[in-house]
C-alpha positions in Angstrom: 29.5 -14.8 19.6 31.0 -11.2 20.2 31.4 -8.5 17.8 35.3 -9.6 17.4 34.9 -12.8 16.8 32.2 -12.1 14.2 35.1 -9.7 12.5 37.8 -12.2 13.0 35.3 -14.6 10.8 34.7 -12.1 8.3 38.9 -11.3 7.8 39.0 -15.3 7.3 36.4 -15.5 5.1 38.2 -13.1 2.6 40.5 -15.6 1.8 37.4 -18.3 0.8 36.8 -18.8 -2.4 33.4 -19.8 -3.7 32.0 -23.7 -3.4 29.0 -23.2 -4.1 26.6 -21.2 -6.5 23.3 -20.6 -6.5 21.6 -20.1 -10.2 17.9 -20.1 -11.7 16.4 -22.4 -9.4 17.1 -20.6 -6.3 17.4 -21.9 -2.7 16.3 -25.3 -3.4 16.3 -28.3 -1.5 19.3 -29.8 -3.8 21.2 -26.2 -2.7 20.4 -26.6 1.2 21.5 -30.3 1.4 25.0 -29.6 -0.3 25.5 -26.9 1.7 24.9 -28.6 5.4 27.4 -31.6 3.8 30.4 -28.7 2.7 30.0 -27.5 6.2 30.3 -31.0 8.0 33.7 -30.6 6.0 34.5 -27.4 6.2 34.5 -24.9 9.0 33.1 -22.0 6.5 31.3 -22.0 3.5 31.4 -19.2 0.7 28.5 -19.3 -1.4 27.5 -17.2 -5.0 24.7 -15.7 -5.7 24.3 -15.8 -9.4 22.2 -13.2 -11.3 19.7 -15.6 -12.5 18.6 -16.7 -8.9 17.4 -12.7 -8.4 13.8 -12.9 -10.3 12.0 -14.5 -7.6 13.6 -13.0 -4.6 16.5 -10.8 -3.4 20.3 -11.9 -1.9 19.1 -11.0 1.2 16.1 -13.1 1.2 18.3 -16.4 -0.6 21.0 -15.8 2.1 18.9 -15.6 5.1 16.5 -18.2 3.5 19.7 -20.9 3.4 21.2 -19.5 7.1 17.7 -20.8 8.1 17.0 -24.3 5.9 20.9 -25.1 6.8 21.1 -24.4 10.0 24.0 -22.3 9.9 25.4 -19.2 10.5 25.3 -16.1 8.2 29.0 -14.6 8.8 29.1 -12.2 5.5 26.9 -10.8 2.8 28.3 -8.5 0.4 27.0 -8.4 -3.0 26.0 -11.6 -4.4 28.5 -13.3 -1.8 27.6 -15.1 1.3 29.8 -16.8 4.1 28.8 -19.4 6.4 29.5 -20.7 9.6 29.4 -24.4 10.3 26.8 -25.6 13.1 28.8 -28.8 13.6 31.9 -29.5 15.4 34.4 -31.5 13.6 36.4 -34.3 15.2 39.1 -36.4 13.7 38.9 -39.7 14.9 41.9 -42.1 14.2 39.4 -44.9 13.7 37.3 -43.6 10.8 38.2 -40.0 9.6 35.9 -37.7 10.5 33.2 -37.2 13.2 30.8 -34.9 13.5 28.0 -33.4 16.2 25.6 -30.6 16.1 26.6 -28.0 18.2 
């Protein structure tokens, strides 16, 4: 992915608002399986990084920890934001809805 597209993601992502939000219990294995199912729906994902999650670890270390559980892309960090890019490609079938492949 070149530079521009990487800035092209992160003028989109502005316009996100949060789906997700991590508190006390961190990156958790509840937080990394709703995120991977938001981004089979979704092509991007903002998520919030409460206060409480900070005892244990930094933003940096919970965003890169979830880019790495999830599979995704880390688009974004600023503050206690982070943006993700979906690994899957999504396909609208007319049979069923939705179809989705790792990329």
């Amino acid at each position: 992915m070149t530079k521009s597209d990487m800035q092209k993601l992160k003028t989109l992502s502005a316009e996100l608002t949060p789906t997700l939000w991590i508190g006390k219990y961190g990156a958790n294995d509840a937080i990394v399986v709703e995120l991977q199912r938001q981004l089979k729906l979704r092509k991007m994902v903002k998520v919030k990084i409460l206060k409480a999650a900070l005892f244990e670890s930094s933003r940096e270390e919970i965003a890169h920890a979830l880019e790495h559980a999830s599979g995704a892309r880390l688009v974004d960090l600023k503050g206690a934001t982070a943006v993700y890019l979906s690994p899957y490609r999504i396909k609208k079938t007319a049979q069923n809805g939705y179809a989705y492949q790792r990329k």
